[in-house]
C-alpha positions, 0 to 999 in steps of 0.5 A: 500500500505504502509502496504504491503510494510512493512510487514514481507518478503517484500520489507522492508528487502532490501530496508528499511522502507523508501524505501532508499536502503539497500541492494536493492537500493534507491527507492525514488530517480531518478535513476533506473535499469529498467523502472519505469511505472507501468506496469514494476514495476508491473512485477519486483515485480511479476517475480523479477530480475537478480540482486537479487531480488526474484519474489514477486508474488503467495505465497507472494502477490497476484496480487492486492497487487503487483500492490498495491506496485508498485503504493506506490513505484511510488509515493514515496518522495525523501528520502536520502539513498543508492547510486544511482543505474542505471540510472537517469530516 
């Protein structure tokens, strides 16, 4: 899980190994843009959003994978980073 998220062209590029937010935002603290269940996170990652993100599914992970990531992105710790982005969820 760790490892997808990390490696090259995945989430990493914007929102940092830690996952506190760069040019994405902060994904360990409480506050969200959209849903945060697993099964949002899931389509998130597969379609991408309209704030930027490109749909991470089909040539960069396959579905096993996305639904890797999300688990990891969910279980995640808070970690000081970014500013709170959305709402606190």
């Amino acid at each position: 899980m760790k490892k997808i998220f990390k490696q090259k062209g995945n989430c990493f590029t914007c929102h940092l190994n830690n996952a506190s937010g760069q040019i994405g935002p902060n994904l360990t603290d409480d506050f969200w843009l959209y849903d945060n269940d697993i099964i949002s996170m899931y389509n998130l990652i597969h379609d991408g959003t309209d704030k930027g993100m490109p749909p991470m599914g089909g040539a960069h992970l396959n579905p096993n994978e996305i639904q890797q990531v999300a688990s990891y992105i969910l279980q995640l710790e808070f970690v000081e980073g970014k500013a709170a982005e959305g709402t606190e969820r």
